[in-house]
PAGU-941793 format. One line per field, with one value per residue: x, y, z of N, C-alpha, C, O in turn; residue in one letter; chain. Coordinates in Angstrom, 1 decimal, m for minus. Atoms other than C-alpha are relative to their C-alpha. Example, Ala and Ser with C-alpha at 12.3 -4.5 7.8 and 13.67 -1.06 7.14 Angstrom:
residues 2
n_u <- c(0.9, m0.9)
n_v <- c(m1.2, m1.1)
n_w <- c(0.0, 0.0)
ca_u <- c(12.3, 13.7)
ca_v <- c(m4.5, m1.1)
ca_w <- c(7.8, 7.1)
c_u <- c(0.9, m0.8)
c_v <- c(1.2, 1.1)
c_w <- c(0.0, 0.8)
o_u <- c(1.9, m0.3)
o_v <- c(1.2, 2.2)
o_w <- c(0.7, 0.9)
type <- c(A, S)
mol <- c(A, A)
end
This chain:
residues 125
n_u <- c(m0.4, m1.4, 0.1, 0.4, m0.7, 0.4, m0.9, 0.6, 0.1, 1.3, 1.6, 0.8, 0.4, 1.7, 0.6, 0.1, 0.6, 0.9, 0.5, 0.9, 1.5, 0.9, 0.1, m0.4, m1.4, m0.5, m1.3, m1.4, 0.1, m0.4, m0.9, m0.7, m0.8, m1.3, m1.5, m0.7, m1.6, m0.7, m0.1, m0.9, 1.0, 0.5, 0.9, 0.1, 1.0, 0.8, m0.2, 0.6, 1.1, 0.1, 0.4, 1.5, 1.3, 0.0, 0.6, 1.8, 1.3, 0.5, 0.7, m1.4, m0.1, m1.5, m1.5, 0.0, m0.9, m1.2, m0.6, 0.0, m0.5, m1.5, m0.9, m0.5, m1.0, m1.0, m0.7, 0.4, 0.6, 1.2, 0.6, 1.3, 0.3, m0.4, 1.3, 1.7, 0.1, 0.2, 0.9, 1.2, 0.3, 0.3, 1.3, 0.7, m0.4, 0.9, m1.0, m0.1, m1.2, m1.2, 0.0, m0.4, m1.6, m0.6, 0.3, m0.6, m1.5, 0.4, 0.0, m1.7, m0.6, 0.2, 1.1, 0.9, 1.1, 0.8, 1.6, 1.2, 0.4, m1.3, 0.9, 1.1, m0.3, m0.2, 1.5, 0.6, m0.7)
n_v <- c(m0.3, m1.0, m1.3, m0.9, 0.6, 1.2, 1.6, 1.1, 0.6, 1.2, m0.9, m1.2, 0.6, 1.0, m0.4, 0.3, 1.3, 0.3, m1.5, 1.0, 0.5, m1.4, m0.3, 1.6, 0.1, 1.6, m0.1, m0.6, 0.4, 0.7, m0.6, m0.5, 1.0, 0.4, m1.0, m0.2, 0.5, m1.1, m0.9, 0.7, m0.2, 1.3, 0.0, 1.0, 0.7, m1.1, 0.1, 1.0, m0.2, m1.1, 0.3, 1.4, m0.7, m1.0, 1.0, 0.6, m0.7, 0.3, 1.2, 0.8, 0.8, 0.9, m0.8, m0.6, 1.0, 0.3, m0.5, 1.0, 0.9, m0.4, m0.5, 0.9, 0.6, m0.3, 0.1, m0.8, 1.2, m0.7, m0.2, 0.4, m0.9, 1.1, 1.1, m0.7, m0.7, 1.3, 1.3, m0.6, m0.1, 2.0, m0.4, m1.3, 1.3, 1.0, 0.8, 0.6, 1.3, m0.8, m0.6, 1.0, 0.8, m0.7, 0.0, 0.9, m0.6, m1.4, 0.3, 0.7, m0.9, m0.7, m1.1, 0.3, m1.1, 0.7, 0.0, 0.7, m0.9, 0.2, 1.1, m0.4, 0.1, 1.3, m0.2, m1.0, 0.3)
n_w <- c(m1.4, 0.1, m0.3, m0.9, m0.7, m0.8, m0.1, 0.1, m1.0, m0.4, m1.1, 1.1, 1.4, m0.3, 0.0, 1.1, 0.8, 0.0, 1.0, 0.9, m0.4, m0.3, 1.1, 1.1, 1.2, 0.1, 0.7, m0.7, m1.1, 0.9, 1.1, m1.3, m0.8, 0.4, 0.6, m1.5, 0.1, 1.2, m0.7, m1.1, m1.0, 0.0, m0.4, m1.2, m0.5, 0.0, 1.8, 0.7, m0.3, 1.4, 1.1, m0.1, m0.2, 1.4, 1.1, m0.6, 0.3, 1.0, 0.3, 0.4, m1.6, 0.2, m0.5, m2.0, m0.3, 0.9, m0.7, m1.4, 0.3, 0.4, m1.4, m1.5, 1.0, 0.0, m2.0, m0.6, m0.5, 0.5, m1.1, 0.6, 1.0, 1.4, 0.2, 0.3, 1.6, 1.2, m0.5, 0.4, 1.0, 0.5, m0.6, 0.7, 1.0, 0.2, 0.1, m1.3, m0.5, m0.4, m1.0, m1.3, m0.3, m0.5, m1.6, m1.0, 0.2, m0.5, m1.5, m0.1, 0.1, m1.3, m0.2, m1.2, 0.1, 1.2, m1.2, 0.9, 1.2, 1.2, 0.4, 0.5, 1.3, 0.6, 0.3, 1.6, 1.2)
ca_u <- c(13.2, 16.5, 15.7, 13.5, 16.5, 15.0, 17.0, 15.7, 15.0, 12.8, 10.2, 9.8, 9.8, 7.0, 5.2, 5.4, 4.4, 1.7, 0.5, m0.1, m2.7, m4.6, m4.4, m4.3, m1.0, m0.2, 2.7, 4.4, 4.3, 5.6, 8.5, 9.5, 10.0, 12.1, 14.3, 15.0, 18.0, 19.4, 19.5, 20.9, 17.7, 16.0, 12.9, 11.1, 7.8, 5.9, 7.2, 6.3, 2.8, 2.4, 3.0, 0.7, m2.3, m1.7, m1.9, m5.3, m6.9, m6.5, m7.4, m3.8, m4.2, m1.4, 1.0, 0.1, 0.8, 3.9, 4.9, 4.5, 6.1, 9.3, 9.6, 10.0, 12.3, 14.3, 14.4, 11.9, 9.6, 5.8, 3.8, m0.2, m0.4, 1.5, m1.1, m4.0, m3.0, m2.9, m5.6, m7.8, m6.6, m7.4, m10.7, m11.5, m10.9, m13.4, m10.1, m11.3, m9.0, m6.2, m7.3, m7.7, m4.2, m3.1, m4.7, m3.3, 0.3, m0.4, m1.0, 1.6, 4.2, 3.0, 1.1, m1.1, m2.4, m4.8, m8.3, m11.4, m12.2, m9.6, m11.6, m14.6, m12.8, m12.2, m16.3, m16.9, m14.9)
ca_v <- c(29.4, 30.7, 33.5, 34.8, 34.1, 31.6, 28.6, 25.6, 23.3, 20.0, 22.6, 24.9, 22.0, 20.1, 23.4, 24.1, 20.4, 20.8, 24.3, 21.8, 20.1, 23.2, 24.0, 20.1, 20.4, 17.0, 17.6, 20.2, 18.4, 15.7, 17.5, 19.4, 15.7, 15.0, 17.9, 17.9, 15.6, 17.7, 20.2, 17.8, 18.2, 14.9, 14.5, 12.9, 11.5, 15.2, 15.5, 12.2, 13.1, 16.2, 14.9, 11.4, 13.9, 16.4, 13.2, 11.9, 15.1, 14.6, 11.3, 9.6, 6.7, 4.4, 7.3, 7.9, 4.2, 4.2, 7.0, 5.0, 1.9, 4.0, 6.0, 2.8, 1.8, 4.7, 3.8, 6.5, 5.0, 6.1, 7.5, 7.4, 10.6, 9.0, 5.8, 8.2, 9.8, 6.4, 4.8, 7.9, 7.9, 4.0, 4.9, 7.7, 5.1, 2.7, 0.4, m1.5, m4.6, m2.0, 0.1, m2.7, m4.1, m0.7, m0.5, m3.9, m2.4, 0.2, m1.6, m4.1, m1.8, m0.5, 2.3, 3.0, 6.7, 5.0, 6.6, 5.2, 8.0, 6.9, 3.5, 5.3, 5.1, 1.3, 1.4, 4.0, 2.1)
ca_w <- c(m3.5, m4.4, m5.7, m3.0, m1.1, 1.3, 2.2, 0.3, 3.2, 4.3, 6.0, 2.7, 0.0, 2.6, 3.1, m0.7, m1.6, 0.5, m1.3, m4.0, m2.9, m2.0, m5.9, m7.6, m8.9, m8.1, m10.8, m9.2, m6.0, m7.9, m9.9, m6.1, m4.3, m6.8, m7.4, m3.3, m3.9, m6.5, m3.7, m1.1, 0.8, 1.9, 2.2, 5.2, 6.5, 6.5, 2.3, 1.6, 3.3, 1.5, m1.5, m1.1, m0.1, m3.5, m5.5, m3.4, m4.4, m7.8, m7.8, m8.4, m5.5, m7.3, m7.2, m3.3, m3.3, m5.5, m3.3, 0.2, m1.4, m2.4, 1.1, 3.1, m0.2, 0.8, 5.1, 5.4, 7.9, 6.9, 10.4, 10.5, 8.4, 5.7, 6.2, 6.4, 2.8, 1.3, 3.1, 1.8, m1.6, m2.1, 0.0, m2.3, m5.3, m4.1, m3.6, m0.1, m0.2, m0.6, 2.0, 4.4, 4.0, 4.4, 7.8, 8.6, 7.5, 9.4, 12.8, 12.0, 12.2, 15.6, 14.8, 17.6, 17.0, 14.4, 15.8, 14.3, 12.1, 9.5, 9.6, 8.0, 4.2, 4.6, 5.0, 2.2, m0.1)
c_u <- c(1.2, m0.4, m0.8, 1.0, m0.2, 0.9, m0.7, m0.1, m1.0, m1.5, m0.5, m0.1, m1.3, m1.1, m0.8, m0.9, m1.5, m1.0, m0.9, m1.1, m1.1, m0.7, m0.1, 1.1, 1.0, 1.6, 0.8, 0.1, 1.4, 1.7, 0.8, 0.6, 1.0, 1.0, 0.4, 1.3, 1.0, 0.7, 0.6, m0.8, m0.8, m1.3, m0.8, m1.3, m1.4, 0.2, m1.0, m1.9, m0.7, m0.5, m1.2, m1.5, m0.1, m0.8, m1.3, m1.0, m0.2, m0.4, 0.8, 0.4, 1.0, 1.1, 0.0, 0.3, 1.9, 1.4, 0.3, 1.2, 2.1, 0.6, 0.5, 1.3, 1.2, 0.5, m0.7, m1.3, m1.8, m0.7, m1.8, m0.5, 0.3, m0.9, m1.0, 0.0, m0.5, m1.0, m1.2, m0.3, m0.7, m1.6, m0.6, m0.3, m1.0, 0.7, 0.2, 0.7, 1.2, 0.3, 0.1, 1.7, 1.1, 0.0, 0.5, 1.8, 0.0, 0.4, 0.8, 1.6, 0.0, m0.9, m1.1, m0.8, m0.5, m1.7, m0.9, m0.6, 0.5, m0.8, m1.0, 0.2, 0.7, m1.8, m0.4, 0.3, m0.7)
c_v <- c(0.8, 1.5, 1.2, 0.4, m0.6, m0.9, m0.9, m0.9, m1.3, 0.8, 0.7, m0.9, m0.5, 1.4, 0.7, m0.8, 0.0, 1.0, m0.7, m0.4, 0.6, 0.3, m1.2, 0.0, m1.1, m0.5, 0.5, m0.4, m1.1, 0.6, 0.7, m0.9, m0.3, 0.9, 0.3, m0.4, 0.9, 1.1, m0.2, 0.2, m1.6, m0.3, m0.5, m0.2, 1.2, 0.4, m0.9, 0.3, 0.8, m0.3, m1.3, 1.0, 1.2, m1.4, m0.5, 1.3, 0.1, m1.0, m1.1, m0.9, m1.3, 0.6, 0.1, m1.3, m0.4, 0.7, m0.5, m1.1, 0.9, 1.2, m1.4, m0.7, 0.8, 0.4, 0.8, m0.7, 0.6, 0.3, 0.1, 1.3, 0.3, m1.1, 0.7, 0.2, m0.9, m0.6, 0.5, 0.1, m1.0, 0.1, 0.7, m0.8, m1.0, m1.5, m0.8, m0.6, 1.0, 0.8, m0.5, m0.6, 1.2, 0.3, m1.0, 0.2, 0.4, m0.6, m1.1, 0.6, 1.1, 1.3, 0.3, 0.9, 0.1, 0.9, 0.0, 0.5, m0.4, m1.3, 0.0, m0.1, m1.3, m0.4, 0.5, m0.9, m1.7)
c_w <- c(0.1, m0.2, 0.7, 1.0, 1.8, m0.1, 0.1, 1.4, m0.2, 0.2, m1.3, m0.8, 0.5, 0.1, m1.6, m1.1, 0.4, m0.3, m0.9, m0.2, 0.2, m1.8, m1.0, m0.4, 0.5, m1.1, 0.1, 1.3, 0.1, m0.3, 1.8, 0.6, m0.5, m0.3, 1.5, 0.0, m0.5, 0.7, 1.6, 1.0, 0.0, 0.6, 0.6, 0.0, m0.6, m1.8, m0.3, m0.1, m0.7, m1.5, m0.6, m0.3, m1.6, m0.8, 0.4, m0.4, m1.4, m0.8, m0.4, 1.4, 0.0, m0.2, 1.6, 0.4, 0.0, 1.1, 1.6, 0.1, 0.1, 1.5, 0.8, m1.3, 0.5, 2.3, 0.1, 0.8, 0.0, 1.5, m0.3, m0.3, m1.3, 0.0, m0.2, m1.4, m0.9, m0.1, m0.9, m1.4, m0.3, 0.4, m1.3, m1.6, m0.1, 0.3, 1.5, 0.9, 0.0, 1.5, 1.4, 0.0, m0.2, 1.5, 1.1, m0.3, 1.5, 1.5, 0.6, 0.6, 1.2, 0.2, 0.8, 0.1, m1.0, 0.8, m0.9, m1.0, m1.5, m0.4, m1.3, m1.7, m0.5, m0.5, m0.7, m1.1, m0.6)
o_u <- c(1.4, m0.5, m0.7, 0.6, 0.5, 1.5, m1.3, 0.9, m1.8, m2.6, m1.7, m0.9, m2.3, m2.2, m2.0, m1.6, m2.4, m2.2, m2.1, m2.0, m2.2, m1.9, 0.0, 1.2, 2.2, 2.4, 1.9, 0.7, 2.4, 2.5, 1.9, 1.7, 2.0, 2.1, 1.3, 2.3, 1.9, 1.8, 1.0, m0.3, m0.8, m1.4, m0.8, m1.8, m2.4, m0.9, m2.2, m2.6, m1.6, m1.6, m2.0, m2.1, m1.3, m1.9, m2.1, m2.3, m1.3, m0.8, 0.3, 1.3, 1.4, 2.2, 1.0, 1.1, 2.7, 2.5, 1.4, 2.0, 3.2, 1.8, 1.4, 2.2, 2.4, 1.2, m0.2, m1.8, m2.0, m0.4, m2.1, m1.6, m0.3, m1.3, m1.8, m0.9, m1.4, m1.4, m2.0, m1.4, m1.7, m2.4, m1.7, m1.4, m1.4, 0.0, 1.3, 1.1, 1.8, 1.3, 0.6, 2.2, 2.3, 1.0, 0.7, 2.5, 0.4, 1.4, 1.2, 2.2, 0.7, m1.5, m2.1, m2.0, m0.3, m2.3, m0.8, m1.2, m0.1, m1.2, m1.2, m0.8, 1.2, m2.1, m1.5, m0.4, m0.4)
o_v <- c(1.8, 2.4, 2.4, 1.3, m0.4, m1.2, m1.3, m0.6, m1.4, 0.5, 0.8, m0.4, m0.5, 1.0, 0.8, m0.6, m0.5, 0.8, m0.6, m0.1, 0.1, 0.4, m0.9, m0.5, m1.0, m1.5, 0.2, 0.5, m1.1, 0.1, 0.3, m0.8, m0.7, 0.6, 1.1, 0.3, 1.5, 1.5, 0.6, 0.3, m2.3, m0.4, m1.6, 0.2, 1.0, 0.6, m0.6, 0.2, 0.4, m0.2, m1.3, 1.0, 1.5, m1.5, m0.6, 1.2, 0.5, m1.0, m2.1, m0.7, m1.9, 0.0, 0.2, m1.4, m1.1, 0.3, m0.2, m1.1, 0.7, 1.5, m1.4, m1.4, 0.3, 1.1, 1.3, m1.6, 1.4, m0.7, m0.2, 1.5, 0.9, m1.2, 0.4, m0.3, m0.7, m1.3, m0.2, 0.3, m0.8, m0.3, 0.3, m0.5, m1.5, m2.5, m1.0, m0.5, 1.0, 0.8, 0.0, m1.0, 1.0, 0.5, m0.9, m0.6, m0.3, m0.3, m1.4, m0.1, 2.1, 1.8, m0.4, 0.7, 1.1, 0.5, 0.6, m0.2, m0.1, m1.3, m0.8, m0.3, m1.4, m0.9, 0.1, m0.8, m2.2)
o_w <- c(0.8, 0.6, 0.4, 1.7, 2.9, m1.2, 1.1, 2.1, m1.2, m0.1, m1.4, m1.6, m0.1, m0.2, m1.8, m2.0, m0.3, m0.1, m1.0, m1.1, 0.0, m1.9, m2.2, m1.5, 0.6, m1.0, m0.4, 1.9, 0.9, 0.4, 2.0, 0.9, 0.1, m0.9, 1.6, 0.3, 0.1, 0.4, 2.4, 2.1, m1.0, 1.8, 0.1, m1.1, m1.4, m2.5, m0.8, m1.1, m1.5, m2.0, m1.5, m1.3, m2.0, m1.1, m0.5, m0.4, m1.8, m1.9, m0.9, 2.2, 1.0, m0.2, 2.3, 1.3, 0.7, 1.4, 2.1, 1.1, 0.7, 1.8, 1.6, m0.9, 0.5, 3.0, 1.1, 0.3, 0.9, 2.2, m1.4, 0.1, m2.2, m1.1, m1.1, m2.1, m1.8, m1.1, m1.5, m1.9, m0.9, m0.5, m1.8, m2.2, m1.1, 0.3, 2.1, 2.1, 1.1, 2.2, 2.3, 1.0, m0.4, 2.3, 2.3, 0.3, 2.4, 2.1, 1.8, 1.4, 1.4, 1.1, 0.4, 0.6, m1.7, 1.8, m2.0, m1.8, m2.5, m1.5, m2.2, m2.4, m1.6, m1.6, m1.0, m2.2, m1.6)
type <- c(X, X, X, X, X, X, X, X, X, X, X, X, X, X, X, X, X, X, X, X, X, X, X, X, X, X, X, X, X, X, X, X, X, X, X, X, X, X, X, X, X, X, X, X, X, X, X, X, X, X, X, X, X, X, X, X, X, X, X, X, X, X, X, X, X, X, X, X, X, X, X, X, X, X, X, X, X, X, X, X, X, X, X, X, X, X, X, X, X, X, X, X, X, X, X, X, X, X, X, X, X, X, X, X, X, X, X, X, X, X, X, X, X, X, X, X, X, X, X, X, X, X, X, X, X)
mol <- c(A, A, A, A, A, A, A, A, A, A, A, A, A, A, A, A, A, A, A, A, A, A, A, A, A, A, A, A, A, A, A, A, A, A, A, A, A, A, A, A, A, A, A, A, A, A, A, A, A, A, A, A, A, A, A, A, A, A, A, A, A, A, A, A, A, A, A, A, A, A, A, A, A, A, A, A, A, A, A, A, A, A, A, A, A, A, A, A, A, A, A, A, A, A, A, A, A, A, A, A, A, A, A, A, A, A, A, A, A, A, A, A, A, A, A, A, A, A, A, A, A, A, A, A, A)
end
């Protein structure tokens, strides 16, 4: 990013991370969330999301966990495009009981713009 000289930001690591996923590279997605700090950039809800969905397309649904687990570790507070990512990896996985007790996270936690579509990958699974 530097040397295009762009100013690293939230908006260009999450638009970046979510490049990723377009291409599988679930490891540079990966390797970007974490070199944010480094750069005193902090990455929020739309990152975390980003990066969850890279990893769901390559099929890595205990890192899109891992990564869920460690946003609310770090106070970031997950929204239901951060639950969709996870719900879909776990869904996509075949991982039901996960997927359901993401959904009951989910609606714990108040989440309210849940719409029934998202449901469809506790039923696939």
């Amino acid at each position: 990013l530097q040397v295009m000289a762009v100013a690293p930001s939230t908006i260009t690591y999450s638009a970046i991370i979510s490049a990723c996923e377009k291409c599988q590279q679930w490891q540079l997605a990966i390797g970007l969330l974490r070199a944010m700090p480094f750069h005193t950039i902090v990455p929020n809800e739309v990152t975390y999301s980003a990066a969850m969905s890279s990893c769901r397309s390559c099929g890595r649904w205990q890192l899109t966990l891992a990564l869920l687990e460690e946003m609310q570790h770090l106070a970031q507070v997950p929204n239901d495009i951060t639950y969709t990512a996870a719900i879909h990896a776990c869904g996509d996985a075949g991982k039901w009981e996960t997927v359901m007790g993401l959904i009951e996270s989910m609606l714990e936690t108040g989440i309210s713009s849940f719409r029934i579509a998202k449901y469809d990958h506790a039923l696939q699974a």
